[in-house]
Legacy VTK file of the C-alpha trace (Angstrom):
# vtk DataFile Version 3.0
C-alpha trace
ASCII
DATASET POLYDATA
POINTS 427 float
5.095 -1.910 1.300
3.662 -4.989 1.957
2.798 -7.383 -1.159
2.289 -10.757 -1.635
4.312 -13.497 -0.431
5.231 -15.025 -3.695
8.558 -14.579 -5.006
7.578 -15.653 -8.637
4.638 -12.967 -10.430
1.263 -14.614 -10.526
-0.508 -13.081 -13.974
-4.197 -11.708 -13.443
-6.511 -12.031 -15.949
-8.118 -8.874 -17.943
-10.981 -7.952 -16.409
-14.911 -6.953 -17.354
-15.785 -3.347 -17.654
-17.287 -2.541 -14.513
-20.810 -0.537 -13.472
-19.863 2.904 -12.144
-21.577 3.932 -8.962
-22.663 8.059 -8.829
-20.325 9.558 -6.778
-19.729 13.307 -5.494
-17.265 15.462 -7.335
-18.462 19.021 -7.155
-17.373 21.175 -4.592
-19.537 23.440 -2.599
-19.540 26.189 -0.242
-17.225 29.444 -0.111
-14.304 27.517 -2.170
-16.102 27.263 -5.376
-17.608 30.722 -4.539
-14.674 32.291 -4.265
-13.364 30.961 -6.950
-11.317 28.383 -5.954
-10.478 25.192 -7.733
-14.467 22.720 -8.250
-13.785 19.241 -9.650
-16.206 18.930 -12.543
-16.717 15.107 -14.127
-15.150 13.975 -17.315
-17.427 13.303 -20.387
-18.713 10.037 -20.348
-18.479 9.990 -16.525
-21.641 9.852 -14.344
-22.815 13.073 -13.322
-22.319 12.935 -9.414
-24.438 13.984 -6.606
-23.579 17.102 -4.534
-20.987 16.451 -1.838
-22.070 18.046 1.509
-19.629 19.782 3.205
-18.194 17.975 6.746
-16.849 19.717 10.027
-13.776 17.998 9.443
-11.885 15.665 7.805
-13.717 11.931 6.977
-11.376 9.321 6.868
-12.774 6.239 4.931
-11.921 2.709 4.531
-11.684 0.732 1.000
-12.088 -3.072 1.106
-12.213 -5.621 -1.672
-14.770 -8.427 -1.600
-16.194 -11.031 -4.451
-17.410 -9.220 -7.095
-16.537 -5.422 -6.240
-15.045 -2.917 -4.074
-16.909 -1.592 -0.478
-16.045 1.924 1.435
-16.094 2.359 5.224
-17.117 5.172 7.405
-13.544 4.853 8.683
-15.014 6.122 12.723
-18.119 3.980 12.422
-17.095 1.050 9.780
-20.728 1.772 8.520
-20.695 1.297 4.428
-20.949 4.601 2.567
-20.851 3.435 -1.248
-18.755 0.767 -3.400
-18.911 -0.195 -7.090
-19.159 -3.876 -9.077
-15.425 -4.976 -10.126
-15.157 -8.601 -11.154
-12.119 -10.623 -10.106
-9.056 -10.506 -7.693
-8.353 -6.599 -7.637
-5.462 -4.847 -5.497
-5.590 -1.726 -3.534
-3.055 1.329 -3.262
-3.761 4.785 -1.809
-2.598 7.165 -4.714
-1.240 9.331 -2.381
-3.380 12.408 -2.327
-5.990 11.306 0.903
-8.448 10.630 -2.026
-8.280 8.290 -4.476
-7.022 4.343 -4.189
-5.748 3.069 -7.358
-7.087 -0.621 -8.295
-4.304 -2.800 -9.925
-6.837 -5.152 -11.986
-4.443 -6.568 -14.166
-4.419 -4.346 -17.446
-4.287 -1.534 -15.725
-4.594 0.267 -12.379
-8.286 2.464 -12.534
-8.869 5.356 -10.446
-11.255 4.789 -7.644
-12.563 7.610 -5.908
-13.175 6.999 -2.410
-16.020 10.208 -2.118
-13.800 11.950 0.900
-11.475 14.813 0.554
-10.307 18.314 1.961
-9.570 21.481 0.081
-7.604 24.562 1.019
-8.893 27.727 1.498
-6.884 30.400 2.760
-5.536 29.496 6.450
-7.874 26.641 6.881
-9.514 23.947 4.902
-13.007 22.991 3.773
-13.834 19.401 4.076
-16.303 17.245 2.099
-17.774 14.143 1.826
-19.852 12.352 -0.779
-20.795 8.995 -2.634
-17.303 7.080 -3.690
-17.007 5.968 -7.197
-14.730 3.761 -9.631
-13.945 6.687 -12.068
-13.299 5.807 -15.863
-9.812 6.759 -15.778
-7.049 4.342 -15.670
-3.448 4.009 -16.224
-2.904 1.252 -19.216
-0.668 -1.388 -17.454
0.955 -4.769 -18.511
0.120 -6.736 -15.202
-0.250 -3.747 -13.009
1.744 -4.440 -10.237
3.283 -2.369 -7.294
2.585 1.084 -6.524
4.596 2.914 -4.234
4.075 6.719 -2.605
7.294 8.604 -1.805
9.253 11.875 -1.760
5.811 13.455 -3.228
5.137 11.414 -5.966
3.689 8.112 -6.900
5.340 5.250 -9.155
3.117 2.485 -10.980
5.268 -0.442 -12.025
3.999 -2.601 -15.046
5.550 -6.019 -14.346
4.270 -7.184 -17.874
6.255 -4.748 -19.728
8.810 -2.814 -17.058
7.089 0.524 -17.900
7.383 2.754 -14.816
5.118 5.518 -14.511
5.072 8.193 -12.021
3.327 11.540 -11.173
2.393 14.063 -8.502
-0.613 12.874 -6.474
-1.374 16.408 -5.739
-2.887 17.210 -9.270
-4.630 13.694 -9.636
-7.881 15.361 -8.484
-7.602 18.124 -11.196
-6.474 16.504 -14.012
-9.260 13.578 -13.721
-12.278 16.599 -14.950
-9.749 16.541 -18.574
-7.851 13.220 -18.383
-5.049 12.004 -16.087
-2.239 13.786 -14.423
1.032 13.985 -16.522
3.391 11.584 -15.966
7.290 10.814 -16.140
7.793 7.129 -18.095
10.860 5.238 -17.682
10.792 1.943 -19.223
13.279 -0.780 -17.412
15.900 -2.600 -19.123
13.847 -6.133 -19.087
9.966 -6.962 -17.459
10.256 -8.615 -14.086
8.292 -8.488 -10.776
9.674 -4.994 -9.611
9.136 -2.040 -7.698
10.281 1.826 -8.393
10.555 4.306 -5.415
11.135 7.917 -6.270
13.605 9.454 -4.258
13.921 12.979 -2.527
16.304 14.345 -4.547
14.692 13.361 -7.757
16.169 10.078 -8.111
14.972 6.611 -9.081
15.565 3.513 -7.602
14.464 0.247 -9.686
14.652 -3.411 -9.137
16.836 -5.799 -11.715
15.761 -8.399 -12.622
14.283 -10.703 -15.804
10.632 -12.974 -15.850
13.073 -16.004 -14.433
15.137 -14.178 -11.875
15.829 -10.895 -10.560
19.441 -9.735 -8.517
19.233 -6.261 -7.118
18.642 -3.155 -7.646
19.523 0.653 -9.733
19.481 3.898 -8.729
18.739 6.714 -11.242
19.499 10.391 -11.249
17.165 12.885 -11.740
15.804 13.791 -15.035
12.673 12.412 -17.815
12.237 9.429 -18.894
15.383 7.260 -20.631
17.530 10.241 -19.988
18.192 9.288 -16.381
21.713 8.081 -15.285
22.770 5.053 -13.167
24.491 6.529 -10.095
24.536 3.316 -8.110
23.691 -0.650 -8.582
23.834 -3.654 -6.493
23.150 -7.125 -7.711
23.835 -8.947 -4.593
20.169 -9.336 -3.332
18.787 -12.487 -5.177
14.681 -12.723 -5.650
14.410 -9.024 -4.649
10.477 -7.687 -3.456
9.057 -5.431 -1.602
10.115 -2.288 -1.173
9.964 0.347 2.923
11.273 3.433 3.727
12.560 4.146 6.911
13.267 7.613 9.071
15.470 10.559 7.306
14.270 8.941 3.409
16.187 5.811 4.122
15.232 2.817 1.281
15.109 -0.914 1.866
14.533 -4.261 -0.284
13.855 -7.424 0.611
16.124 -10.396 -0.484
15.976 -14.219 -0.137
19.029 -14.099 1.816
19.197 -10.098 3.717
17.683 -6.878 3.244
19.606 -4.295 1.210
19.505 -0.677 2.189
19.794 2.554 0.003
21.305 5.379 1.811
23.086 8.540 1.579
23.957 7.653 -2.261
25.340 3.925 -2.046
24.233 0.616 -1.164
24.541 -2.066 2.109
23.641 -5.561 2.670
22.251 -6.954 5.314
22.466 -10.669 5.570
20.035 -12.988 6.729
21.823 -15.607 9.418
20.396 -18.448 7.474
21.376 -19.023 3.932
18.103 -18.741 2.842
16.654 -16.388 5.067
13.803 -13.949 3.151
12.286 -11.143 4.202
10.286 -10.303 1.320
7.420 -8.396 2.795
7.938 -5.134 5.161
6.462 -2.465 6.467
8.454 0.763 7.377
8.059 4.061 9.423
8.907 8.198 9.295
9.509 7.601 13.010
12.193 4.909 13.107
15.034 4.181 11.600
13.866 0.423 12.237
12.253 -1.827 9.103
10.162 -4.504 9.807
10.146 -7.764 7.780
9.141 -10.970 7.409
11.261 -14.144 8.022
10.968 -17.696 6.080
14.046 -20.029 6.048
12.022 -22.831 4.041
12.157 -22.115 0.442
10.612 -25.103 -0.770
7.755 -24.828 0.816
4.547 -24.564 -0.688
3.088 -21.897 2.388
6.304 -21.497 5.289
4.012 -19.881 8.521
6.922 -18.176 9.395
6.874 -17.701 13.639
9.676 -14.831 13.292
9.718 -11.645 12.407
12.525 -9.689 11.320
14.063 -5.655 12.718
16.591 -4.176 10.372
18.229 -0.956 11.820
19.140 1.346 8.588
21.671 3.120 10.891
23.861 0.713 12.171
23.025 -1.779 9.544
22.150 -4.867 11.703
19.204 -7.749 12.023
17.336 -8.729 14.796
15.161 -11.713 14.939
12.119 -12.221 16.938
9.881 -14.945 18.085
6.423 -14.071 18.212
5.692 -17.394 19.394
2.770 -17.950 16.431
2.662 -17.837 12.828
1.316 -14.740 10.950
1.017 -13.365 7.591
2.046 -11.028 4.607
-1.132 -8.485 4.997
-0.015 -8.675 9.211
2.935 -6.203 8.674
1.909 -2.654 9.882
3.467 0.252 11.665
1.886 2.498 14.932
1.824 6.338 14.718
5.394 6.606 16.839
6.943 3.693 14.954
5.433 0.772 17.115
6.285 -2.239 15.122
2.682 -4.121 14.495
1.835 -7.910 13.935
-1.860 -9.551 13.943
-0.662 -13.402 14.579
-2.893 -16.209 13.615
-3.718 -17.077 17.310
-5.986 -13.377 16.737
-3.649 -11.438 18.201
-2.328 -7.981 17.484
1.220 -7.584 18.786
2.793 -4.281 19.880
6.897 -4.642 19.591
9.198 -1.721 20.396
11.391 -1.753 17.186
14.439 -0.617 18.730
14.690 -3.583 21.217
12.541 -6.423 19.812
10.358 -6.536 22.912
6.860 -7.496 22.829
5.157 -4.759 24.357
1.555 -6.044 24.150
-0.404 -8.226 22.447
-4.074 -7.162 22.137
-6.758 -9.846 21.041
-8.851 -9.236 18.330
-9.755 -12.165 15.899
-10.416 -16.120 17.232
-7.643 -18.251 15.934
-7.099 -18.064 12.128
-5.243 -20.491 9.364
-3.465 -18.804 6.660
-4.662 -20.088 3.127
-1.727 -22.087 0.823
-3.908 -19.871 -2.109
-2.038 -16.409 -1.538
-5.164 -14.515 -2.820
-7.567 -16.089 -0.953
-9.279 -13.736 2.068
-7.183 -13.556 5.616
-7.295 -11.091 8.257
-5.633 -8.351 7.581
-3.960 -5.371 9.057
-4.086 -1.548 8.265
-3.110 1.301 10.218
-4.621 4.909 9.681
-3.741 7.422 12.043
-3.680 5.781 15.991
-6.174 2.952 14.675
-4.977 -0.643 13.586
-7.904 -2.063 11.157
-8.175 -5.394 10.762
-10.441 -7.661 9.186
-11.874 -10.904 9.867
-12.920 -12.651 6.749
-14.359 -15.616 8.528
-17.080 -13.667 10.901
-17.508 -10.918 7.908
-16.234 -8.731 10.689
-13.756 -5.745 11.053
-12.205 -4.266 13.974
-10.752 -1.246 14.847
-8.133 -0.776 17.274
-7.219 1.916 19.533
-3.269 1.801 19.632
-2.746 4.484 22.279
-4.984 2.928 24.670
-4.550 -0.637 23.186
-8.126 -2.041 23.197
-11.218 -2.858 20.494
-12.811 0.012 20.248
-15.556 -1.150 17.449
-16.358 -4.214 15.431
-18.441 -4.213 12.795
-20.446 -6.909 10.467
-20.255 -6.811 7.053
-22.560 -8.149 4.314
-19.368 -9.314 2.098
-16.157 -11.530 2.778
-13.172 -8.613 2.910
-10.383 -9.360 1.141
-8.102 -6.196 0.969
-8.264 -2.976 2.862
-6.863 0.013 2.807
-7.728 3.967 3.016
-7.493 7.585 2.620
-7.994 10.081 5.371
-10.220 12.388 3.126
LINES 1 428
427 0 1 2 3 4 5 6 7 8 9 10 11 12 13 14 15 16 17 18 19 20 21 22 23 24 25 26 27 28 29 30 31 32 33 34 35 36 37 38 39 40 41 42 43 44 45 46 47 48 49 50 51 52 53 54 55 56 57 58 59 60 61 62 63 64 65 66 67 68 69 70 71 72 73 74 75 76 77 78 79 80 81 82 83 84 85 86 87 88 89 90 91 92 93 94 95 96 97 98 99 100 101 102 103 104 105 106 107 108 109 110 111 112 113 114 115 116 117 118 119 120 121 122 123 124 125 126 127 128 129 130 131 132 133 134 135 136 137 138 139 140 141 142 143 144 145 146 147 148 149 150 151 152 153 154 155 156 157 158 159 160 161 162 163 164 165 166 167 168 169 170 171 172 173 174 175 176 177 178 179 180 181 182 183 184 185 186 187 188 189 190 191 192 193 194 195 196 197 198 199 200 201 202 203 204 205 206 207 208 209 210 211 212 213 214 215 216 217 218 219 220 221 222 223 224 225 226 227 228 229 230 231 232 233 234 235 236 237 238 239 240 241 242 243 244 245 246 247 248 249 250 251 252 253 254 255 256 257 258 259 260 261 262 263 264 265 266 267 268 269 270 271 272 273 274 275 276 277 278 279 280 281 282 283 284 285 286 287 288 289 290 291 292 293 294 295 296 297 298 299 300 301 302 303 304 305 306 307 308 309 310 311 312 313 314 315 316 317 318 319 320 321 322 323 324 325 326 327 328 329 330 331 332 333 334 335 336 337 338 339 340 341 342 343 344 345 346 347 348 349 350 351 352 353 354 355 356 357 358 359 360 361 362 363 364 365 366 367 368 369 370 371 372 373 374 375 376 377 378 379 380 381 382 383 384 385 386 387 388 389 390 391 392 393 394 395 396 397 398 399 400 401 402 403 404 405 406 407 408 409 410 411 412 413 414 415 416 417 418 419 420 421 422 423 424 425 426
């Protein structure tokens, strides 16, 4: 996951009800016909146009600008809908190709990004209509992380330590009644944190208190409080972030290493430096590689870190790279077979093979770009869907897309807003 740089929680403010856009819920053709499952809205919900039905799946993009949230024709970049949402508002795919989930402080709401497929026997029907903010939300104490593993997704509260999780599967369902059930485990003390649900049930949860945090636990299976420790480390000081590598593997970032869950116990992987962080990182199903950040300066107000950092979860080793420019904590990304990805601020996108460290290509996309000291504050940044880097260029209102295969711009776009955070669902 990548998240912001800051090692100490920034509190958001609560914010204003917002105006709900019409959106398309209702399902048409043969599926609803035959009887198959037809999203209906909520009470007190808008009543949504008709969807039409597509050839095929529409990916879409979801951006956040001043004053609201905008959605992308992800193969054009043409906008297909948004809503109003005052303040600084995060964005995480839920999970299901569908919905993002907006952490806005006092909770994280239920957007619904208008795209999504449906199965029908052997093949799938696919639709497409006006995206919405829906008028569900989870209740949150500074909403914080959300992560989407092992087939379910965790929402961590930093405010109060409440960790809530569910299957992403059922979110469209349970929104015509209410919200999917959930499983709540409530951590021993609030912090900054991040849960990831594991394959075989499990939990694993950061430690830590609103001054400090150490490590990390891992959970067994079961509900709730009833969940066992089965395995702790607390040697991985201002833990954040959270990646998961090939074969389920689990990484955290420390100020001084990486630590890595795996195969029931914990390892530490330490930074050369003594204060060597790697807070922010971005991981792949296709390599056993995690890539991080790297900032040696801890007293400074914004490091612009020229290194990047390539933890192998199999043989448990760092390697440092010089990407010979600075970059930032929304240019992590990874490529479709594991290509390690980072847009640096001289504009361009850099191709590294994650196994060796070298610098396959570096594509340009933006003109030069400073990094902001205000972490919230618009920068490019970089989002992968599919074979297509995204990245956006707050200073031209602009946004690119980026063939990876063939390693070119293959669009650029104008937009009538400064974007701020993007993300996606591949509908």
């Amino acid at each position: 996951m990548i998240a912001h740089p800051s090692f100490r929680h920034v509190s958001r403010r609560a914010l204003a009800v917002p105006s709900v856009l019409l959106s398309a819920l209702l399902l048409a053709g043969c599926g609803a016909a035959a009887g198959g499952p037809a999203s209906q809205p909520s009470a007190g919900e808008a009543s949504p146009g008709a969807p039409k039905e597509a050839q095929g799946p529409t990916p879409r993009l979801v951006l956040t600008h001043d004053g609201g949230i905008t959605v992308l024709d992800a193969k054009t970049l043409k906008p297909v809908g948004g809503a109003e949402l005052e303040g600084f508002n995060r964005l995480n795919p839920a999970g299901d190709g569908r919905h993002v989930l907006v952490s806005t402080g006092d909770a994280f709401r239920v957007f619904d990004a208008g795209s999504w497929s449906e199965p029908h026997g052997d093949h799938s029907h696919h639709y497409a209509g006006e995206p919405r903010l829906t008028e569900r939300s989870f209740e949150a104490s500074k909403a914080g992380h959300v992560v989407r593993h092992a087939g379910r997704t965790v929402l961590f509260s930093d405010g109060s330590g409440k960790i809530e999780s569910f299957d992403p599967a059922g979110l469209t369902k349970a929104l015509t009644t209410g919200l999917p059930a959930t499983d709540v485990y409530t951590a021993p003390e609030a912090h900054h944190g991040v849960a990831v649900p594991l394959e075989d049930g499990g939990l694993l949860v950061t430690l830590g208190t609103e001054e400090s945090r150490t490590g990390a636990v891992v959970l067994s299976a079961g509900k709730g409080q009833d969940r066992k420790e089965t395995a702790r480390n607390e040697n991985c000081p201002g833990v954040h972030g959270e990646a998961v590598a090939a074969h389920g593997v689990v990484v955290l970032g420390c100020q001084d290493g990486m630590l890595i869950y795996k195969d029931g116990k914990f390892t530490k992987v330490a930074s050369p430096d003594k204060y060597g962080r790697m807070g922010n990182q971005a991981g792949s199903e296709e390599s056993p590689v995690i890539l991080g950040d790297y900032k040696v300066d801890k007293e400074a107000e914004l490091e612009r870190p020229t290194r990047i950092s390539l933890v192998n979860t199999e043989t448990a080793t760092l390697r440092l790279v010089d990407l010979g420019t600075s970059y930032s904590f929304r240019s992590l990304g990874r490529g479709p077979a594991g290509e390690a990805l980072v847009l640096g601020t001289d504009g361009g996108l850099r191709v590294i093979d994650p196994a060796t460290g070298k610098i396959a290509s570096t594509i340009k996309v933006t003109a030069p770009w400073t990094e902001s000291t205000t972490w919230q504050d618009p920068r490019p940044t970089l989002f992968v869907q599919g074979s297509t880097a995204y990245v956006t260029e707050p200073d031209a209102r602009t946004i690119h897309a980026v063939d990876l295969k063939g390693r070119k711009v293959l669009k650029s776009a104008v937009l009538d807003v400064v974007p701020n955070e993007l993300t996606g669902v591949e509908g």
